[in-house]
N, C-alpha and C positions, 0 to 999 in steps of 0.2 A: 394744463396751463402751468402750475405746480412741476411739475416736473421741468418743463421746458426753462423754466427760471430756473430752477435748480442745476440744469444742464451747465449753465454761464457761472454759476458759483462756484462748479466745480471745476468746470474747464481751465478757471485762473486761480484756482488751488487755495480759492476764498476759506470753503470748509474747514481744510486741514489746517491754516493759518489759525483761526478761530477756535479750536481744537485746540492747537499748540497754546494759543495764549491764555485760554480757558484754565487747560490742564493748569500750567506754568500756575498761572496766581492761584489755583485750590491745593496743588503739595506747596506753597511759601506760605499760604496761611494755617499748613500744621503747623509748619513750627516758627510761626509770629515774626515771618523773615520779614526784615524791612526794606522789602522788594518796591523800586521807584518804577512809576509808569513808563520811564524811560524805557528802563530795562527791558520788561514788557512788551514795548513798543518795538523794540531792536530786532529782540526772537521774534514778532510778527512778521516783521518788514524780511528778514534774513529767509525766515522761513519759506517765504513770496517768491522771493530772490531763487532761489536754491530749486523749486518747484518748476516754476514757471520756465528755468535754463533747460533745464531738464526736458519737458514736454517739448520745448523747439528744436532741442536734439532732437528727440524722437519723432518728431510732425518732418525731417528729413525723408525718415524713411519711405512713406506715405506712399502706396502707386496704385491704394484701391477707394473707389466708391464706399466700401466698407469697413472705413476706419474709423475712429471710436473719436465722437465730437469734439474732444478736447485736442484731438491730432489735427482736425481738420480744422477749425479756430486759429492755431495756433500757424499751421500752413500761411492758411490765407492772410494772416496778417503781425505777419513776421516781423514786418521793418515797424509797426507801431508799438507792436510787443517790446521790442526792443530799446526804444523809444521811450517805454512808458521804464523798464527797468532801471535806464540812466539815471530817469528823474528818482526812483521809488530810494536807486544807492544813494545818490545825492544825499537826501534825505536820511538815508539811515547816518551817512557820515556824520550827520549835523548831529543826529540823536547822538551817536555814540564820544560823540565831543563830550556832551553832559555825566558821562558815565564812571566809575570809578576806574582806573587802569587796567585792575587784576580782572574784573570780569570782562573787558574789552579783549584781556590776552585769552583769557578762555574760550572766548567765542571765537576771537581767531583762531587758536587751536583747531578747534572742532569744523569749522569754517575751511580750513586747510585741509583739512583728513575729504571734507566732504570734495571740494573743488577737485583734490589729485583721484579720489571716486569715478567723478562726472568726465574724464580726462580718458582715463583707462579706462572706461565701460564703452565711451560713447565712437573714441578715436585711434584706443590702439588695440584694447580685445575686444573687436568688433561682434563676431561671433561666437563667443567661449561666454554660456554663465559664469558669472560669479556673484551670487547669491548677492543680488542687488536689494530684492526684499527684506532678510536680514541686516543689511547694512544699514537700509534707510530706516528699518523699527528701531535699530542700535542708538541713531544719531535722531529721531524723534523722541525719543525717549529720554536721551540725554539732553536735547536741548531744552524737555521740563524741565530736568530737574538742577540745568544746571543755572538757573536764577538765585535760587533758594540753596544751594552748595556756593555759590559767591557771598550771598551775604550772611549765614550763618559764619561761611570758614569753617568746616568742619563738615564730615558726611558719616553721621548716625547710623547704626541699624536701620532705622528704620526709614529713611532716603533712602538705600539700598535696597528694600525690602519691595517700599514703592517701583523704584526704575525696574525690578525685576516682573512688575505684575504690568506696567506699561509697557515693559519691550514684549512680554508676551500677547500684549493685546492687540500691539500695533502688528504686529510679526503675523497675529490671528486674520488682520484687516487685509493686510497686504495681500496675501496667500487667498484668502476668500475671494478675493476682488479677478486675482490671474485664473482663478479656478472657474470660477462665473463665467471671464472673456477669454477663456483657452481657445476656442474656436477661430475668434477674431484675432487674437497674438502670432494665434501658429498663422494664420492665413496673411498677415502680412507681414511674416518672419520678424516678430518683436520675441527674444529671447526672456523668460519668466521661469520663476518656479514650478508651474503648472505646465508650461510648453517643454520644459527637457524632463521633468520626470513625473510627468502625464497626470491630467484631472484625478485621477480613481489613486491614486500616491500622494496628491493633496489634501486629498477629503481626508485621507488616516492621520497626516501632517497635522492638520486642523483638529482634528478630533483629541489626536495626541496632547496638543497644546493646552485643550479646554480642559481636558484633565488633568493636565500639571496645572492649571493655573488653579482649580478647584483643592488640589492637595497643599500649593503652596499658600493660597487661602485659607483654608480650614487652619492651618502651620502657625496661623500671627496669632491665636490664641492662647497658644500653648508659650510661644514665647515673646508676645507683648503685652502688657499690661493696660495701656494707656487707655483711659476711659474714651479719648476721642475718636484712637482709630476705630473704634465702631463706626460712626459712621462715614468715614473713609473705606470700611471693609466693606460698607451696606451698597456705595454706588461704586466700588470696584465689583461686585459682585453683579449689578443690575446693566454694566457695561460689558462685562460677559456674557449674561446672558441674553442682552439684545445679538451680539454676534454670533450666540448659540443659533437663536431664535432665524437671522436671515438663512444659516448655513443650513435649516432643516425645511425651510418656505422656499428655499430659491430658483425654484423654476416657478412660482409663482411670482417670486420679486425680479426676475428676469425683466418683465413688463414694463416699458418707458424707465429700464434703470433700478427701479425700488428700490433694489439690494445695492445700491451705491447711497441713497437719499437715505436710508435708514442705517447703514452701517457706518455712514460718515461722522451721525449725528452720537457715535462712541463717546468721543474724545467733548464733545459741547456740555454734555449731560450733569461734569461737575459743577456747570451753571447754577445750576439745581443746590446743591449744598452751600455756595459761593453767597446766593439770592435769598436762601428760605432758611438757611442757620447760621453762617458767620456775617450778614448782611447787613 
């Protein structure tokens, strides 16, 4: 039952929204950014926006009984999908009226790089990878951190330090997730990291990763000092190793999905420090 709800959270890319806005307000409250719910609000909605185009490209594709629910969702009901997008920008315009300029231009920036992305993957290199997973952990990544870079004005070490252990984990999520549904990608020709350079090249990819992200971990000690990124480094570390943890279970978490419900729940987890110590 649990899972089947969780199915529709994910299908409309609830999770990853949640995540992003999660993420977003735990690195502005390292450094005491006086980040507006606004703001917040915008990288939700954009985020939503950005997903949700995406998967109705792709629910095109669609010509088998076998296609991964969020395809088949988004198929069947396209024109409300649609529908509901209008209203969602509508909405985001009105937010981003409240906003300060320089961060509205930043988000279009980024917003632009994404849309010309979505353009070329979906319309003109139809068939040619191009590391779409890298792309999108680049631009989740940045769309943490870039709340807390608008109102700082200014990007620290250690904001750089962060976006380098979130692109690595989103990039970890991605890659897990194609490696898990390699079967079902290749079977209804969806182009992934895992379908051109095959499951058993991901798993090393993955493995690869976990290990840099553990050396550039271990790294922040040597050179940061700040008594708080401790406990920054504590649930950067226990959001790795939950992804550790699905990538070594997953033909156990295959099962109604698991390895999507618990691997999703990476990015929420700063909940946790957000709730029970700056709260």
């Amino acid at each position: 039952m649990f899972t089947k709800f969780y199915q529709y959270i994910r299908a409309f890319s609830l999770d990853v929204v949640a995540g992003a806005v999660i993420s977003a307000r735990w690195i502005g409250n390292y450094f005491n950014a006086d980040i507006p719910f606004a703001a917040i609000l915008a990288l939700g909605l954009t985020v939503w926006i950005i997903y949700t185009i995406d998967h109705l490209l792709d629910a095109r594709k669609i010509k088998s009984k076998d296609a991964l629910f969020r395809h088949i969702i988004h198929y069947k009901n396209a024109p409300y999908i649609f529908g509901l997008i209008a209203i969602v920008s509508m909405v985001l315009i009105f937010v981003l009226q409240t906003l300060k300029p320089f961060l509205i231009g930043y988000g279009l920036a980024l917003g632009f790089a994404v849309f010309c992305y979505l353009i070329f993957v979906h319309f003109i290199r139809k068939k040619v990878y191009w590391g779409k997973e890298w792309f999108i952990a680049l631009v989740y990544a940045t769309g943490i951190c870039l709340p807390t870079f608008a109102y700082i004005q200014s990007i620290p070490p250690i904001l750089i330090y962060f976006w380098i252990q979130l692109f690595i984990l989103a990039s970890i999520n991605l890659i897990l997730f194609n490696m898990i549904e390699y079967k079902v990608d290749k079977k209804l020709g969806f182009n992934s990291f895992a379908t051109v350079k095959g499951a058993d090249f991901s798993r090393r990819v993955i493995l690869f990763l976990l290990f840099s992200f553990v050396v550039i971990w271990s790294s922040s000690f040597l050179f940061f000092k700040a008594e708080e990124l401790l406990d920054y480094q504590a649930m950067f570390i226990l959001m790795a190793s939950v992804l550790a943890m699905v990538l070594s279970k997953e033909v156990v978490l295959r099962q109604e999905e698991w390895y999507r419900v618990i691997g999703d729940i990476v990015f929420v987890l700063p909940i946790i420090e957000i709730i029970l110590i700056d709260g």
